[in-house]
Backbone as a ProteinNet text record, in pm:
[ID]
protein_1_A
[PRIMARY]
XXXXXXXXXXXXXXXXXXXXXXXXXXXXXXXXXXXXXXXXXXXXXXXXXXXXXXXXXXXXXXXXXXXXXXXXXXXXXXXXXXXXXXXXXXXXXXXXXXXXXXXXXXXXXXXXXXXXXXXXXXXXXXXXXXXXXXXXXXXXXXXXXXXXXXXXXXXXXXXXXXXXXXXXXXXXXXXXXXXXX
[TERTIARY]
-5265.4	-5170.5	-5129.3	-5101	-5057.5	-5172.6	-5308.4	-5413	-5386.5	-5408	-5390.9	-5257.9	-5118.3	-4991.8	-5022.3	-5079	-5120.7	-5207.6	-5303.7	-5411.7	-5330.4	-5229.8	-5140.9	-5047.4	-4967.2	-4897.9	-4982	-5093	-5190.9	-5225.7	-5217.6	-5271.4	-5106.1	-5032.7	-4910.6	-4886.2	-4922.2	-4910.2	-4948.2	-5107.3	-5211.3	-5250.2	-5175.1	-5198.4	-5085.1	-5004.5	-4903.8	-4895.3	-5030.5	-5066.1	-5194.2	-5175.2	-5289.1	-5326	-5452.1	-5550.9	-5586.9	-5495.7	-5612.3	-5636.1	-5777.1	-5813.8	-5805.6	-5786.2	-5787.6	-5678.5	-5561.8	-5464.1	-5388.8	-5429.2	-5308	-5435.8	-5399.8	-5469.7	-5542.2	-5611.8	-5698.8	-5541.4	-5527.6	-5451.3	-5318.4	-5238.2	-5135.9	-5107.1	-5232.3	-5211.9	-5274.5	-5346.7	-5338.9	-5225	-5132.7	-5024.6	-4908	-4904.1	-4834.8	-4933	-4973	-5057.7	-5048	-5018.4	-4964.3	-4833.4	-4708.1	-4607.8	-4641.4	-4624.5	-4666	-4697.3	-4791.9	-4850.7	-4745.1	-4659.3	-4539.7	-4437.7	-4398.6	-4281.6	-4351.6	-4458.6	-4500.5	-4454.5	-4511.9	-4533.3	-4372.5	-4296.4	-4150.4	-4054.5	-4138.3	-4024	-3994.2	-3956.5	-3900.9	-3932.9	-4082.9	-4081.7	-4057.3	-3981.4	-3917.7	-3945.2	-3924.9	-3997.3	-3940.2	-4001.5	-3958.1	-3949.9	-3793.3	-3729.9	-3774.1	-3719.9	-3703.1	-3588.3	-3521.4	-3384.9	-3333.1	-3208	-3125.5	-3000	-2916.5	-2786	-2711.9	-2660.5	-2619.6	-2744.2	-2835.1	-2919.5	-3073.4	-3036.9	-3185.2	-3166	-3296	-3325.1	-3486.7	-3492.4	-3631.4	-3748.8	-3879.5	-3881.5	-4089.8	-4083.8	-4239.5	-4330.2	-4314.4	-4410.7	-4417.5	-4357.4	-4332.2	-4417.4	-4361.2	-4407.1	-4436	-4522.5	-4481.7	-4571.4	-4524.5	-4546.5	-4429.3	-4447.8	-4342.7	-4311.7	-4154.5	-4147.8	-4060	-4041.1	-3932.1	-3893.6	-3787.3	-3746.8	-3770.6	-3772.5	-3763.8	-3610.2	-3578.8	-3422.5	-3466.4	-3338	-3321.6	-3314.3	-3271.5	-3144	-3264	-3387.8	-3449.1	-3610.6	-3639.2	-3800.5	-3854.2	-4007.5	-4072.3	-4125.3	-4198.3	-4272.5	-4374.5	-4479.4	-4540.7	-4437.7	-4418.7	-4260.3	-4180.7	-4158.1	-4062.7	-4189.9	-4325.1	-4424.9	-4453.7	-4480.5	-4441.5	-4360.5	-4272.7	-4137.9	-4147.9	-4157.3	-4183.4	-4313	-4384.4	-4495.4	-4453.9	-4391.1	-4350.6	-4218.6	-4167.8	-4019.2	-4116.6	-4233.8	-4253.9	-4293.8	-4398.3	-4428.5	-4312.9	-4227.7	-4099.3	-4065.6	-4001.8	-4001.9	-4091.4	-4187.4	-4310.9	-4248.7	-4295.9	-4304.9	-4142	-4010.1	-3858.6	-3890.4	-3944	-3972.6	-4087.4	-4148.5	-4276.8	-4223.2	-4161.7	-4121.2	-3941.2	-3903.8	-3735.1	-3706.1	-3695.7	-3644.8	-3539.4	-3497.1	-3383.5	-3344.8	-3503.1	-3512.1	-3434	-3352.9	-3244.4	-3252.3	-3294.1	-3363.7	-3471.3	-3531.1	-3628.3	-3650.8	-3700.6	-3669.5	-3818	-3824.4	-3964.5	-3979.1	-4075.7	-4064.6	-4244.3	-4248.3	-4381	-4410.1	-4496.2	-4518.1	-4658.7	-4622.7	-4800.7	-4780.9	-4903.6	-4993	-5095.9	-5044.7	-5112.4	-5235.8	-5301.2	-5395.8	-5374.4	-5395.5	-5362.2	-5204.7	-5178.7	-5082.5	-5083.4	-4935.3	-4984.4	-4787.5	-4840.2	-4726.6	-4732.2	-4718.6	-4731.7	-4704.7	-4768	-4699	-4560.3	-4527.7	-4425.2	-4437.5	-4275.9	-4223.7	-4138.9	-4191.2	-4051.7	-3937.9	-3946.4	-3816	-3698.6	-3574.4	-3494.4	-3461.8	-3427.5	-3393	-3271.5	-3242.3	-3114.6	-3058.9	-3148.6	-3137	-3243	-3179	-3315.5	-3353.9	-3295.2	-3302.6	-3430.2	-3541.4	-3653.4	-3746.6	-3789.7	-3885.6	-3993.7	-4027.5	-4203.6	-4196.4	-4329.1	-4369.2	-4474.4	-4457	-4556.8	-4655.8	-4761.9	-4819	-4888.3	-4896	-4936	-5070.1	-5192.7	-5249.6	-5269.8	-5310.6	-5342.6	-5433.4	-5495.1	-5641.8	-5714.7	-5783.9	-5886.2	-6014.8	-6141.3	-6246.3	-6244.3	-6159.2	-6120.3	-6300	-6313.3	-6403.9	-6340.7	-6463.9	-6353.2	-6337.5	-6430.2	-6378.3	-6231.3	-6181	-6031.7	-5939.1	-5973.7	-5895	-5763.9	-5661.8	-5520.7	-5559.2	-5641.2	-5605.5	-5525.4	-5474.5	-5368.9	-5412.6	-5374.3	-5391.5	-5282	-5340.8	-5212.5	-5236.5	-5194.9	-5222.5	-5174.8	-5238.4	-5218.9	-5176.4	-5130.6	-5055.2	-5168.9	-5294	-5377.4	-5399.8	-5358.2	-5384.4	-5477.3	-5544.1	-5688.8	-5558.9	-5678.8	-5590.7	-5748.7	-5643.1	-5755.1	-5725.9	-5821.7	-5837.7	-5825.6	-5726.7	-5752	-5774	-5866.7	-5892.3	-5790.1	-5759	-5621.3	-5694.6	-5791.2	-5835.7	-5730.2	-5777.3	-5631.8	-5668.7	-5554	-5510.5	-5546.2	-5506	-5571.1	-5387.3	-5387.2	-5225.5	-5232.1	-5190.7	-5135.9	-4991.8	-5000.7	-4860.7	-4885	-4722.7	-4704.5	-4569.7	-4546.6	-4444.2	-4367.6	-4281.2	-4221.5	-4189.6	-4137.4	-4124.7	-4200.1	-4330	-4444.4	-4612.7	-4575.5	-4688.9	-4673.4	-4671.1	-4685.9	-4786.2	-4771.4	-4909.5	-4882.8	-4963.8	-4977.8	-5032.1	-5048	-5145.7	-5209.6
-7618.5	-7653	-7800.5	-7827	-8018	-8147.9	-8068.4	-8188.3	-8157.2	-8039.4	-7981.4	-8109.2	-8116.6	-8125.2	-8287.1	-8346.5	-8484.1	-8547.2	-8440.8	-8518.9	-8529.3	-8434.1	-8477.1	-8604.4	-8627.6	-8710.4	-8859.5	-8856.2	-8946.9	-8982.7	-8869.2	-8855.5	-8965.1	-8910.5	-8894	-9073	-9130.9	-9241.3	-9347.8	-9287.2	-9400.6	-9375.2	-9231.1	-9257.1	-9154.5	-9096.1	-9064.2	-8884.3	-8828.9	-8688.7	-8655.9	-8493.9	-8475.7	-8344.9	-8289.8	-8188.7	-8077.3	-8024.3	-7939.2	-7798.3	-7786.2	-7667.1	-7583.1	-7455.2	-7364.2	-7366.2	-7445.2	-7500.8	-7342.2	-7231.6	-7135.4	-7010.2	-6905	-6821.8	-6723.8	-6655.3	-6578.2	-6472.6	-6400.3	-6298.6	-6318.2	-6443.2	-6462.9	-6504.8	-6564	-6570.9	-6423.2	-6356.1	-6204.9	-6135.1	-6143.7	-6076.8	-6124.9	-6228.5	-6319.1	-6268.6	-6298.9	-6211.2	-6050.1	-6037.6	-5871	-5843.5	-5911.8	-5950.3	-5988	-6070.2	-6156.4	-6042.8	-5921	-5848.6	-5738.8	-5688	-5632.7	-5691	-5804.9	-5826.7	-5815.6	-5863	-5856.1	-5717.5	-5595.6	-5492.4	-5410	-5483.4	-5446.5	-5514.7	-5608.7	-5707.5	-5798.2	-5845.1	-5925.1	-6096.2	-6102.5	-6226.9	-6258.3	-6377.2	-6405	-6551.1	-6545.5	-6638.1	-6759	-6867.4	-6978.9	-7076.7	-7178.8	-7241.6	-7399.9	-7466.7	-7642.4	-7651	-7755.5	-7816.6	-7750.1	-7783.1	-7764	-7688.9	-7635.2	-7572.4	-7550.3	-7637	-7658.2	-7701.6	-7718.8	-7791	-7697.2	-7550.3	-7524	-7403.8	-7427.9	-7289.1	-7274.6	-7174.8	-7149	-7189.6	-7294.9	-7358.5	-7332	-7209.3	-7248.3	-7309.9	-7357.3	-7455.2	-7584.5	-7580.3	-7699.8	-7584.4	-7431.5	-7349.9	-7205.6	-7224.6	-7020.4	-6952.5	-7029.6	-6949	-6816.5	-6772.6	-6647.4	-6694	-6679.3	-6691.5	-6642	-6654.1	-6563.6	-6638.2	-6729	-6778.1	-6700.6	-6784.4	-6679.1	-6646.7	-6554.8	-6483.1	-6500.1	-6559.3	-6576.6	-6463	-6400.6	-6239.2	-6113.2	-6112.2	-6026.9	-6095.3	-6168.7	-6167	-6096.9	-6057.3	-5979	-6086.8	-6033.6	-6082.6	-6211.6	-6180.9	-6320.9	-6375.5	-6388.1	-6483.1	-6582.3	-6460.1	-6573.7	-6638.6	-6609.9	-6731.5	-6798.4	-6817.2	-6886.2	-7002.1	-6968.8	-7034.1	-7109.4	-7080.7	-7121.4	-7241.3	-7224.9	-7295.5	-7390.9	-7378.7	-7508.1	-7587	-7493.6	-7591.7	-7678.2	-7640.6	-7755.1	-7864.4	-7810.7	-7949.7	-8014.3	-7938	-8032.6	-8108.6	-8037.3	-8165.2	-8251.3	-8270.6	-8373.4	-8464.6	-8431.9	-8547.9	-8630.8	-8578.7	-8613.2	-8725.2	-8670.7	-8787.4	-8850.1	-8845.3	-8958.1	-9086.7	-8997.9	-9089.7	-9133.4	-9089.1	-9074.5	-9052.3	-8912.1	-8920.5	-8794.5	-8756.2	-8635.3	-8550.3	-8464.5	-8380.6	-8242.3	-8199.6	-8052.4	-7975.6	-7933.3	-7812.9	-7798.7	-7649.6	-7655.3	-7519.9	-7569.9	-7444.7	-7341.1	-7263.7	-7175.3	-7109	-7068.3	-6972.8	-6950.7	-6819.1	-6758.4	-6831.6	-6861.5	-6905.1	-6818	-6765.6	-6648	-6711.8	-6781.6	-6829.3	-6729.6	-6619	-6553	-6600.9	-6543.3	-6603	-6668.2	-6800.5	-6904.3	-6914.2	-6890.1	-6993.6	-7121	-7203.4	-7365	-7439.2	-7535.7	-7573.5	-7732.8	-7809.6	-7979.8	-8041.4	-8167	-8267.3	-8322.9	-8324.6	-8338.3	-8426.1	-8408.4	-8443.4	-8342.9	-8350	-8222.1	-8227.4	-8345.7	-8434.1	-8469	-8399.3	-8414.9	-8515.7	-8556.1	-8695.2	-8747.3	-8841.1	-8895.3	-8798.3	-8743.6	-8674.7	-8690.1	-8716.4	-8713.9	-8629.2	-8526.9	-8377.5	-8330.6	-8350.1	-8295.7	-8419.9	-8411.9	-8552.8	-8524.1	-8390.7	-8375.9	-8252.1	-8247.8	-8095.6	-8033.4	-7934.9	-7849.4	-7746.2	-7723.3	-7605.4	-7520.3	-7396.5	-7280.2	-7185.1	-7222.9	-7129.4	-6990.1	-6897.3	-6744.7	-6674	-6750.4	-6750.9	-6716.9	-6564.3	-6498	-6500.7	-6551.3	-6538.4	-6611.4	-6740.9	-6808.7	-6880.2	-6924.1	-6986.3	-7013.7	-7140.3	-7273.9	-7210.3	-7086.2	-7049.4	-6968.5	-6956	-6856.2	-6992.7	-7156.9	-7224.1	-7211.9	-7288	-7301.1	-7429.7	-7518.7	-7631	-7723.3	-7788.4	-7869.6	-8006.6	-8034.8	-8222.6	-8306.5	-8393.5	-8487.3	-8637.9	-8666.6	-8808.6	-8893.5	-8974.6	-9086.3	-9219.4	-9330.8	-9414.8	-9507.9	-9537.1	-9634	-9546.8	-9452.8	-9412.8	-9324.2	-9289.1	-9182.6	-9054	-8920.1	-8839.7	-8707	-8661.5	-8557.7	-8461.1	-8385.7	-8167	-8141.3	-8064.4	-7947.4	-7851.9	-7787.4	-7605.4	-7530.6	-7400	-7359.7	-7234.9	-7254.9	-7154.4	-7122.4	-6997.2	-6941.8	-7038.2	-7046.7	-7093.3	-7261.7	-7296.4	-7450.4	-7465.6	-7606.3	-7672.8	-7799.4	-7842.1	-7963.7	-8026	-8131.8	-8182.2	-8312.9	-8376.3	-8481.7	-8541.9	-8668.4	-8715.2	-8676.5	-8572.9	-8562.8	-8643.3	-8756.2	-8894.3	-8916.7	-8999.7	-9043.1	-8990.6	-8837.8	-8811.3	-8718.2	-8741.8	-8629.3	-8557.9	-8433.2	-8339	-8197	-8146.5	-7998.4	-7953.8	-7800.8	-7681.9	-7633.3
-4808.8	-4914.6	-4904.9	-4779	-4777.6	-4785.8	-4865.6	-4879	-5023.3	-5099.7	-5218.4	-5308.6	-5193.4	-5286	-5249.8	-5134.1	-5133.3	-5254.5	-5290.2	-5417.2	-5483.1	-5527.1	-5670	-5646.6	-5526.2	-5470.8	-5564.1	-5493.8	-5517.1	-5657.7	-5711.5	-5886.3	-5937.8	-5945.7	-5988.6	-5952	-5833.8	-5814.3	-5871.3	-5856.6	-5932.9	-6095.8	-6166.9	-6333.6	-6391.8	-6268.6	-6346.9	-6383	-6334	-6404.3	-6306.3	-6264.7	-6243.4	-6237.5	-6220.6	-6261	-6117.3	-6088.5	-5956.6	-5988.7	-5964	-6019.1	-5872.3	-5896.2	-5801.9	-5678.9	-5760.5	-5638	-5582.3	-5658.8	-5630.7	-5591.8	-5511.8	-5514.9	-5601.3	-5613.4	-5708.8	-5701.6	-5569.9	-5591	-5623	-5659.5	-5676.7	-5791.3	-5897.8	-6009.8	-6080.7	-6009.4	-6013.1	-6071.8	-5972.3	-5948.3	-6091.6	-6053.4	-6150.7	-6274.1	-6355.9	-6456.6	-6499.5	-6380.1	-6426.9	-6438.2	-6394.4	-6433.2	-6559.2	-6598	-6778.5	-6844.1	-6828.1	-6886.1	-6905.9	-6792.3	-6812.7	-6860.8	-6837.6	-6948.1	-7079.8	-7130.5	-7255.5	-7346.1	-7226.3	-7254.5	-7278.3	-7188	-7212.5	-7285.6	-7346.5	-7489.2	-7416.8	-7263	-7224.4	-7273	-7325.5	-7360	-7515.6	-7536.2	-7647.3	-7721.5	-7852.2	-7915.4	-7862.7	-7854.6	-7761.5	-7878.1	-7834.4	-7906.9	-7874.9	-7949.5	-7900.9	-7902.5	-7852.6	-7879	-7737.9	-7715.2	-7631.4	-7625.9	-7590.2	-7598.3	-7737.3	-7802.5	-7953.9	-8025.7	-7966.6	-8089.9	-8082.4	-7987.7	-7967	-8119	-8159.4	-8250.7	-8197	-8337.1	-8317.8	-8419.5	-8457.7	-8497.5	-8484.4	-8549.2	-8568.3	-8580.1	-8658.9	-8734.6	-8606.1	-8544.6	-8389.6	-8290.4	-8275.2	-8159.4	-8176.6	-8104.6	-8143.8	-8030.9	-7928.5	-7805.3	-7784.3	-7690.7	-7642.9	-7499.7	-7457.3	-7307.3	-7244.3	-7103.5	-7042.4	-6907.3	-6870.9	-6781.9	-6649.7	-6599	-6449.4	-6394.9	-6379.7	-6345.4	-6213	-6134.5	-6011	-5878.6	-6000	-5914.7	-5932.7	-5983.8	-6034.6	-6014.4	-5903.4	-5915	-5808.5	-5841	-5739.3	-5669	-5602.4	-5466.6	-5489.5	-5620.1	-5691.5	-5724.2	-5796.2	-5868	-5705	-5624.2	-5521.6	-5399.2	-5429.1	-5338.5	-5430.7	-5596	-5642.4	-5683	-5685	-5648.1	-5520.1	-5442.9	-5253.2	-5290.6	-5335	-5329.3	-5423.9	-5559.9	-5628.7	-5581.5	-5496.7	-5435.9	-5328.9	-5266.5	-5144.1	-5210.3	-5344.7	-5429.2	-5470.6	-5504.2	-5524.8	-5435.2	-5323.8	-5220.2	-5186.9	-5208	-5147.1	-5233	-5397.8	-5482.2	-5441.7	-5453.9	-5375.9	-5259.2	-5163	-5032.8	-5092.3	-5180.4	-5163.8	-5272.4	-5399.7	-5496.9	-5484.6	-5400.6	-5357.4	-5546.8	-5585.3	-5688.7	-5694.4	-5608.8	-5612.7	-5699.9	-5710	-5820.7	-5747.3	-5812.3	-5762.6	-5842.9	-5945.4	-6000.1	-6065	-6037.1	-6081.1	-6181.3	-6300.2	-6389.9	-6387.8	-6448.4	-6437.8	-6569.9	-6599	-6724.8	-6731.4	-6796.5	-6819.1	-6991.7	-7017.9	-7135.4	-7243.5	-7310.5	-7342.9	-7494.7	-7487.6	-7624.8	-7691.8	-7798.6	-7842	-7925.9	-7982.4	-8049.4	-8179.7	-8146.1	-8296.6	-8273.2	-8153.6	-8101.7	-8093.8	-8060.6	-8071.9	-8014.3	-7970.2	-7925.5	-7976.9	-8075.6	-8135.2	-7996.1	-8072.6	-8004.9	-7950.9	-7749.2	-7800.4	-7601.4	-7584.9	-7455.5	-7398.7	-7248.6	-7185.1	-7126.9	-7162.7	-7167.4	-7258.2	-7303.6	-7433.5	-7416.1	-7575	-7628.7	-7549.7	-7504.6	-7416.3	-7294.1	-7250.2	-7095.9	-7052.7	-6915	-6789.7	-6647	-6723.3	-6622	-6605.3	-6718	-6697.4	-6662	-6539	-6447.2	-6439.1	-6376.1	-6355	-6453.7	-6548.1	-6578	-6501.1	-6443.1	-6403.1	-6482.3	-6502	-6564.8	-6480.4	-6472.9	-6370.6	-6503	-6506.1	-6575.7	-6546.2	-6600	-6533.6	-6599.5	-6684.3	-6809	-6702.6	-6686.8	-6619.3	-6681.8	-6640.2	-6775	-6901.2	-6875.1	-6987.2	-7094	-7162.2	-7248	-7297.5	-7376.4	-7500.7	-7582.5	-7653.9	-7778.5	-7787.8	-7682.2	-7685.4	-7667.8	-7710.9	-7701.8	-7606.8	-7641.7	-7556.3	-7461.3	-7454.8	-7405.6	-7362.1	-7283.9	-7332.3	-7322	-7446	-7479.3	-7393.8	-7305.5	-7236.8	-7268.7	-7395	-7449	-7317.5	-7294.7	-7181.5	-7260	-7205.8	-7231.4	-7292.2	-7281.9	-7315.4	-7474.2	-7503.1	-7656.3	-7648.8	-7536.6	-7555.7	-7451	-7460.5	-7468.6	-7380	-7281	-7182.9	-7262.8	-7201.1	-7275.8	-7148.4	-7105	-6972	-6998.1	-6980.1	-6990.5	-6890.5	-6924.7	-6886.2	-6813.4	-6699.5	-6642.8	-6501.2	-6477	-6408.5	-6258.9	-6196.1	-6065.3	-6074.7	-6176.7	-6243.1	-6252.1	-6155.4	-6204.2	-6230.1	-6324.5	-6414.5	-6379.7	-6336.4	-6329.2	-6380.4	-6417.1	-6443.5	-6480.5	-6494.3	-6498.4	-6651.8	-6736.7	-6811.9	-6948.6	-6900.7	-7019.7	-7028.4	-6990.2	-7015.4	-7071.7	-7046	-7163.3	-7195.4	-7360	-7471.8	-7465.3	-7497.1	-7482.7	-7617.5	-7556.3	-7700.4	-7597.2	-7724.5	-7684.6	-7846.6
[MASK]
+++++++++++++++++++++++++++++++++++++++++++++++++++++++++++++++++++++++++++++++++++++++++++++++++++++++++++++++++++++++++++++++++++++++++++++++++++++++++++++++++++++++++++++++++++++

């Protein structure tokens, strides 16, 4: 795990974003996957909004993913090595970039078919609570034709495709690049 959270260290240094495939186990994005599949199955995931506190609604035509935060008081066993494994990345990037990141949010995100998430930032307008985004795929058997990509426009104006195959993590710095799905 500490050569794994170093490449990103490294990524993150020298362009700001980076790509590791297979950073998480087969059986843990397993697990995690069958969670997703049960909340699905029990309503728990919900149409996912933009905006913030007073200003969040819900806003299709921007999203129309489905999602479900992670509850603190209520996760199983994937969910809290999960968690464990993105708090150490948290701390790395903290001591490497001294940036005193103190929370960290989570949420399951399920892109049904001809789902889509625009162009945007995960970062709200005049706050700077959200610093790194993380992405956790769990696409088993994925191919291009079942789309869900995510576009991470880069700063020179050209713009990567990541395929969203499972145990594949994406990180990057928040303000600085806009992306989709």
């Amino acid at each position: 795990m500490k050569n794994k959270i170093k490449n990103i260290l490294n990524d993150l240094e020298q362009q700001g974003w980076s790509v590791q495939k297979h950073f998480f186990t087969t059986e843990l994005i397993q697990h995690l996957k069958e969670t997703l599949t049960s909340f699905r199955q029990q309503g728990i995931l919900k149409q996912a909004g933009i905006g913030r506190e007073n200003n969040f609604h819900i806003e299709q035509s921007i999203r129309s993913d489905e999602i479900s935060w992670f509850d603190e008081e209520n996760l199983n066993e994937s969910q809290k090595i999960y968690l464990s494994i993105t708090q150490q990345l948290q701390n790395a990037i903290n001591q490497h970039f001294y940036l005193g990141l103190f929370e960290l949010e989570v949420h399951f995100a399920l892109y049904p078919p001809n789902a889509f998430y625009k162009r945007h930032l995960d970062q709200h307008k005049n706050q700077d609570t959200r610093v790194v985004t993380i992405i956790t795929y769990l696409n088993e058997d994925w191919r291009k034709d079942d789309g869900g990509q995510l576009q991470l426009y880069l700063k020179d104006g050209k713009a990567v495709s990541i395929e969203p195959d499972a145990g594949t993590l994406v990180c990057f710095m928040s303000a600085d690049f806009e992306h989709e799905v």
